[in-house]
N, C-alpha and C positions, 0 to 999 in steps of 0.2 A: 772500808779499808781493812784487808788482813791480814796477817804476818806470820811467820811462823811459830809464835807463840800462843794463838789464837787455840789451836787444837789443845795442847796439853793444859792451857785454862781451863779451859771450858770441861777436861776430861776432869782435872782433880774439882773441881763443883759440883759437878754432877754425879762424879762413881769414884769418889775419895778411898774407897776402901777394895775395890774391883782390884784386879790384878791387872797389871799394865800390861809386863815382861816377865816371863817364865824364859829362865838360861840355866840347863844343865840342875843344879842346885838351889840357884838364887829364883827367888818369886818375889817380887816388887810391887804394890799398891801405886795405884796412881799418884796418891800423898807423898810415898815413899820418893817416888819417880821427880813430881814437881820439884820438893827439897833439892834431889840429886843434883838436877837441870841447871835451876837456879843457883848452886853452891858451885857447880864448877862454871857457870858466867861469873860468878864472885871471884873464881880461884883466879881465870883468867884478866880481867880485871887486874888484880893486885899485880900480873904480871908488866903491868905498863899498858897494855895494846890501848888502841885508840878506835872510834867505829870503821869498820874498810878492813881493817886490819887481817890476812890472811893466816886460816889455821888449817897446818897439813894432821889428817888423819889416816893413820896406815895401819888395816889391824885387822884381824877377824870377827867376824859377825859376834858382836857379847851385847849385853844388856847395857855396857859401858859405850859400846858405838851408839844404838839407841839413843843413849843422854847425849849424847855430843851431838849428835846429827840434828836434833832439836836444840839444845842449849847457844852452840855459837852461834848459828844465824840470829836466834833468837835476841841476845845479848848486842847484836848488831854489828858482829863479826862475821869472816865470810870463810868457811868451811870447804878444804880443798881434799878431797879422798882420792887416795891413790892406792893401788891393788901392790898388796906387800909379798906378792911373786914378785913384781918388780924389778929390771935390772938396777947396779949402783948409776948407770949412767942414768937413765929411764929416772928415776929418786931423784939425783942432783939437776935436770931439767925440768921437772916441775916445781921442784922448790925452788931454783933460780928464775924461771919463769914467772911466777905465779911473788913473787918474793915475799917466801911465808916466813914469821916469826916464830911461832909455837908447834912445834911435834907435837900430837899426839898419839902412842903408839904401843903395839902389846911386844915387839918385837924386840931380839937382842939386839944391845949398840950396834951401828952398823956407821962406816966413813960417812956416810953423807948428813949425818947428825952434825957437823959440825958445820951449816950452815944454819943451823938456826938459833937463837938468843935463848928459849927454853925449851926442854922435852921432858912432857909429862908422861911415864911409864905405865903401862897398868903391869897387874889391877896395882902393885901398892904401893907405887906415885901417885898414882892417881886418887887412892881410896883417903892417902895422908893428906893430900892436897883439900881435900871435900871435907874433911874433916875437921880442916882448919878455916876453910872460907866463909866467906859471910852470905848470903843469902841476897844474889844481884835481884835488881828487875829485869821484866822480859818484854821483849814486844814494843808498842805503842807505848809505855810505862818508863822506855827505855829508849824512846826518840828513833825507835826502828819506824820505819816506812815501807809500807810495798814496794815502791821501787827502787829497794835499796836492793846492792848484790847479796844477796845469801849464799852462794856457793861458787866453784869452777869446777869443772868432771870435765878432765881430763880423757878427751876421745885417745880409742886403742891406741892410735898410729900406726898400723897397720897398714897403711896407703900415705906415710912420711911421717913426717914429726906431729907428734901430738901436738890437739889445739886444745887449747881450754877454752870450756862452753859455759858462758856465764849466764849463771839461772838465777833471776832475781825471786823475792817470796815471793810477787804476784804468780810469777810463772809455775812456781812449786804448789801453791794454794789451789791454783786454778787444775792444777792436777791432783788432786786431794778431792776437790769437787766431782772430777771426775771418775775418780776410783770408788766414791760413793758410789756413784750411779752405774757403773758397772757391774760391781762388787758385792755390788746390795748389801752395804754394811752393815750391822747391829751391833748394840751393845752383847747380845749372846755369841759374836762370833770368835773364832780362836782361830787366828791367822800363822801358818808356818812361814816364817821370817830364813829363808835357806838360801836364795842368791846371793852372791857377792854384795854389800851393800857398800863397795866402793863405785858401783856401776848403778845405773840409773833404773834398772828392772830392781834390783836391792831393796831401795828404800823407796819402792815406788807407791807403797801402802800404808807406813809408816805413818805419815799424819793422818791419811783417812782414817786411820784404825782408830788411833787416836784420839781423835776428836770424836766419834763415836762412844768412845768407855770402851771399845773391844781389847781382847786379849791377843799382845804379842808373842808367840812362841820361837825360840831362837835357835837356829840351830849353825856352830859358829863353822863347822867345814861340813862342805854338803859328802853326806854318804848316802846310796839308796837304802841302806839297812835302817841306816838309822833316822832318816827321814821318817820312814815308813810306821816303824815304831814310834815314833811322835806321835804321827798321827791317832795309832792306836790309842796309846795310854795317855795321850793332852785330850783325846777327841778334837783336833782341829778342824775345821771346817772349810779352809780356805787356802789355797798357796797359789804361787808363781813361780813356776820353771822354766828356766832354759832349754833349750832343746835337747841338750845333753843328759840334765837330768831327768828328763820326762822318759828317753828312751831307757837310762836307767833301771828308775822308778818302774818303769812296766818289765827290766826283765828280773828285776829281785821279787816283785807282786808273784810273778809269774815262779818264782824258782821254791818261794819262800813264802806263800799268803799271810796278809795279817790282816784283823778285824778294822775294815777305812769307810768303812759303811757313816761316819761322820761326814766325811770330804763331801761335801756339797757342791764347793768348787774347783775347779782343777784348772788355772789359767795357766797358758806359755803365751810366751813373747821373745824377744830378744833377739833372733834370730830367727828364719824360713824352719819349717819341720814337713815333712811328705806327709801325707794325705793318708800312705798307709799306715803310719806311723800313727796318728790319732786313730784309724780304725781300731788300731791293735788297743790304745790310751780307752778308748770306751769298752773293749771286751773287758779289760782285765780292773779298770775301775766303773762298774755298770752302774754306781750311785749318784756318779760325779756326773757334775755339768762342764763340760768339755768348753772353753771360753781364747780365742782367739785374740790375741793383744798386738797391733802394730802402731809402731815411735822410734823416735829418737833422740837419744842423749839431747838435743839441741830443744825436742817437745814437749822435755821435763815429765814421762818421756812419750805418755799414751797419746795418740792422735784417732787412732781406729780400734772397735772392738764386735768381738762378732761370739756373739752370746748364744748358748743353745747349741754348740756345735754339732755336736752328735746328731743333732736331727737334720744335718744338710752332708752327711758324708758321703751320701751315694750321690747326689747330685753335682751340680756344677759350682755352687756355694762354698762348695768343699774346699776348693781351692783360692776362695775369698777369703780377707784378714778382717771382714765388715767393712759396717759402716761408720762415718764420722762420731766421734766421740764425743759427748754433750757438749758445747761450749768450745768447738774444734771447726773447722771448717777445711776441707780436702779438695782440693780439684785438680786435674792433670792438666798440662799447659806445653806447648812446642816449645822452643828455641826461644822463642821473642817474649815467649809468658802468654799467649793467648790462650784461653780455655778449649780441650780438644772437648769431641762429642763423644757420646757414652761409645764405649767399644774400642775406641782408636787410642792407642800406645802412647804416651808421653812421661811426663819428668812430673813426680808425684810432687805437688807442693801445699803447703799448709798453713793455717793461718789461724791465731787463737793467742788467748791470755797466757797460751803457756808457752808460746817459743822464746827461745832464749832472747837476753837482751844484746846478743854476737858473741864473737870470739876474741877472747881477753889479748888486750893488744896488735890486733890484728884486723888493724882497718879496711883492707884490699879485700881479705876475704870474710870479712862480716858483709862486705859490700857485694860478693859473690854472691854468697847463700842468702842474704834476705833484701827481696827484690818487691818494691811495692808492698810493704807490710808481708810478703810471704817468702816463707822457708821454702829454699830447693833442694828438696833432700838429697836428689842423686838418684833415685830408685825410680823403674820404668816401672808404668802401670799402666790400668786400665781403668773407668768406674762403668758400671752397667747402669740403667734406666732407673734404679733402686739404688745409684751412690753407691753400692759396693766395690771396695775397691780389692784389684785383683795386681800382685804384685809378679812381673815378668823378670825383674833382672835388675842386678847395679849398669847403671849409664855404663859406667868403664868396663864391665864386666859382657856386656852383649855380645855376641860371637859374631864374626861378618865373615861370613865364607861366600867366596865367589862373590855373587851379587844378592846373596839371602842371607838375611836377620836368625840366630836363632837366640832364642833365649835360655840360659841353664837351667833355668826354673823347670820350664817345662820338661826339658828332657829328663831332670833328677826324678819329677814326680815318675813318669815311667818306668824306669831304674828300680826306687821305693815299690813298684809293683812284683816286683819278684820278691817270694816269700824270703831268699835268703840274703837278702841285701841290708842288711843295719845302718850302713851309712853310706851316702853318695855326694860325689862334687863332681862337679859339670865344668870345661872351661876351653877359652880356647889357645891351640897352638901353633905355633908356625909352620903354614905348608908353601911351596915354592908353585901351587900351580893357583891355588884360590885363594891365599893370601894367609887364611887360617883356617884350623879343623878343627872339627869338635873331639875332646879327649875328656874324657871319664874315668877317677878316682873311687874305688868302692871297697868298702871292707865288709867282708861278707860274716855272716852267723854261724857259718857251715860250709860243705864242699861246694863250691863254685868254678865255673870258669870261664872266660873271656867270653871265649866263643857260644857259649850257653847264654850269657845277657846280650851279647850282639844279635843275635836271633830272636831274644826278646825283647829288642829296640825296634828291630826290624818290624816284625807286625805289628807295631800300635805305630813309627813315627814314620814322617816322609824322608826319604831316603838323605838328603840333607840336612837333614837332623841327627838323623844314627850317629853314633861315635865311632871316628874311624880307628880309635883303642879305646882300648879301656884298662885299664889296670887293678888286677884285684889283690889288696892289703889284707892282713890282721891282725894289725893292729890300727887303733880307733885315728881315725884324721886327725891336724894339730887345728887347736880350737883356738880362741880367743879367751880371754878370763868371762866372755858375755855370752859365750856356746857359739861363736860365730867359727863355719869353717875359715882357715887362714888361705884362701886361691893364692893370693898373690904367694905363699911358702909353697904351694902346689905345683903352681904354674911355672915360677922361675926358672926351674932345671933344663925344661923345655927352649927358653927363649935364649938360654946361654949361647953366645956367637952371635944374635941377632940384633936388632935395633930392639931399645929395651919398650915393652909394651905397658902403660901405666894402667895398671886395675886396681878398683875400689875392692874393699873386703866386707 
């Protein structure tokens, strides 16, 4: 049995004096880090809470989210992170939802504070509070269990009201096991900590690291400058980007070089990224290994991972997210749940120690999404003869024109093939003879125009595929806080006057 306290033991035993957390100024020893951990499950503690007990954390990536993120689950509390762009509405439904007791938060007072019993402020609430607590136990020590709930993560909503996705510490562990094995952690390694660690790519490394003795480096708002420059002067080794920031990252590399000849690893997830877009990721970081991660908030979060990229970009791999993730099991399945045969299109579903335990309150649709022990994600795919799985589209998002399937997927990779294309969305919209058309969103890098990428849809797609517009921006698409394009913000303007069209984001 293990728990989310397992990794940070085992780190201060072994590498007491290693550097945990590198933030800005602050550098932390694992000794340093345990103490921390431990004193604010003490602080909390003194507050009343009881095990179960729900704690909202809203803040930016600090060496202070690191302790909490370990400390309450650990303490045997359950750790609710919410992204503090946030609206006040968006704030006061997950904390009445979720019905949290203790704020933790770096943020000015804001109204929806006054739904909870305490709020601990950083840094100097927070720093007062550790100051004065006593030194709790963690773990097993502390009558935590595997399958106890350690957190809720709060999905976008994007596609309706947030659900909270209850990830017990087996679920979170078994994904730690798995970032080992991806990741190829060591105690040498120095991992850039720079997604949102409200969101599920965030903290997706954080106990592998961990529990290795590896060094966390933190960087609290992502900038490509300043990314970049970490890298440099930490020598980090390892990060995880959203697709946002990978595009970033490659046009600051590009505008502004600095010495990343460290980065060994270069992982994205979180969202789809075109094809051309990692070509460009391997010119401009030639030392990196270019590493493919597909999950979800519900997978705690890794399920697929496709290692070595760079070495399948000209081929047809290229467009694969990998294969099953150690200790994951993937297969695609009809309607009924039957397993389809390698090639044929279905409903991506999953099965592993790390799918959530459902959604918090929400029996009807825990009972949707996990069917026979497996998660249905919603995402159409494919697997080849080698379990590769090849991702086509959201279920909701598929385009049906006339009496053909197209998938946005593919058409965006197309799109992504013109040099001056930075960003692309695919979707469909209401037409009165086929039902719906394919319409294409794009913000270009340079002089572009319509009629210039219709012509280069035309030669690579079948003519029911091509997009009957396209519209070209520039300024960058609206994102999700997770790099996800927002279709459904996309697509709405279009369906205005019509029967409303329900799509996934």
């Amino acid at each position: 049995m293990h728990t989310m306290a397992d990794p940070i033991q085992r780190a201060v035993a072994t590498a007491p004096t290693t550097e945990s957390v590198v933030c800005g100024d602050q550098r932390m020893t694992y000794a340093e880090t345990w103490s921390r951990v431990r004193r604010l499950a003490g602080h909390l503690a003194t507050l009343g809470l009881h095990k179960g007990d729900r704690v909202v954390v809203v803040s930016a990536n600090c060496h202070r989210y690191v302790e909490a993120y370990q400390a309450i689950p650990a303490a045997g509390y359950v750790i609710v992170p919410l992204n503090r762009r946030s609206s006040e509405a968006e704030l006061r439904f997950a904390t009445q939802d979720s019905e949290a007791k203790v704020l933790v938060t770096d943020m000015e007072p804001r109204p929806f504070e006054e739904l909870f019993e305490h709020v601990v402020r950083m840094p100097d609430g927070y720093e007062a509070a550790l100051a004065e607590a006593p030194e709790a136990d963690l773990g097993a020590d502390a009558g935590v269990e595997e399958t106890d709930l350690a957190g809720i993560f709060y999905t976008s909503g994007t596609t309706g009201r947030a659900k909270g996705v209850m990830l017990t510490h087996r679920n979170l562990v078994a994904n730690a096991w798995t970032a080992l094995a991806w990741a190829k952690l060591s105690a040498e390694d120095r991992w850039l900590l720079m997604a949102p660690m409200f969101h599920a790519a965030g903290t997706c490394v954080v106990l592998a690291s961990t529990w290795v003795g590896s060094t966390q480096v933190v960087l609290p708002t992502f900038e490509p400058a300043r990314a970049l420059s970490l890298v440099e002067t930490e020598q980090v080794t390892g990060t995880l980007a959203v697709p946002t920031m990978l595009i970033a990252m490659i046009e600051e590399q590009l505008a502004r070089p600095r010495e990343v000849s460290s980065l060994r690893l270069l992982s994205h997830g979180a969202a789809p990224v075109g094809t051309e877009v990692l070509r460009r990721a391997h010119k401009v970081f030639p030392d990196s290994e270019l590493l493919h991660l597909y999950g979800t908030t519900e997978t705690a979060p890794i399920a697929t991972a496709l290692p070595r990229e760079q070495e399948v970009l000209s081929g047809v791999r290229a467009r694969s997210c990998g294969q099953p993730a150690v200790g994951v099991q993937v297969r695609v399945v009809d309607e009924e749940g039957h397993p389809l045969a390698p090639g044929q299109v279905g409903e991506v579903a999953i099965r592993g120690a790390n799918v959530m335990a459902g959604y918090w309150r929400r029996p009807e649709e825990t009972a949707t999404a996990l069917r026979d022990g497996w998660y249905r994600t919603g995402d159409l795919g494919y697997l080849d003869d080698c379990s590769f799985l090849y991702l086509v589209d959201r279920l909701k998002d598929m385009i049906v024109t006339g009496a053909e399937n197209v998938y946005s997927v593919e058409v965006e990779e197309v799109l992504y093939l013109h040099d001056m294309v930075l960003e692309a969305c695919v979707f469909g919209v209401p037409h009165p003879r086929w039902g719906e058309a394919v319409q294409a969103v794009v913000v270009a890098r340079g002089p572009l125009t319509a009629e210039e990428l219709l012509g280069h849809c035309r030669a690579r797609l079948a003519n029911f595929k091509v997009p009957k517009q396209i519209e070209v921006r520039e300024q960058p698409l609206p994102r999700s806080a997770s790099g996800k394009i927002l279709k459904r913000e996309l697509r709405e303007p279009y369906w205005e006057g019509h029967l409303t069209r329900i799509g996934g984001d």
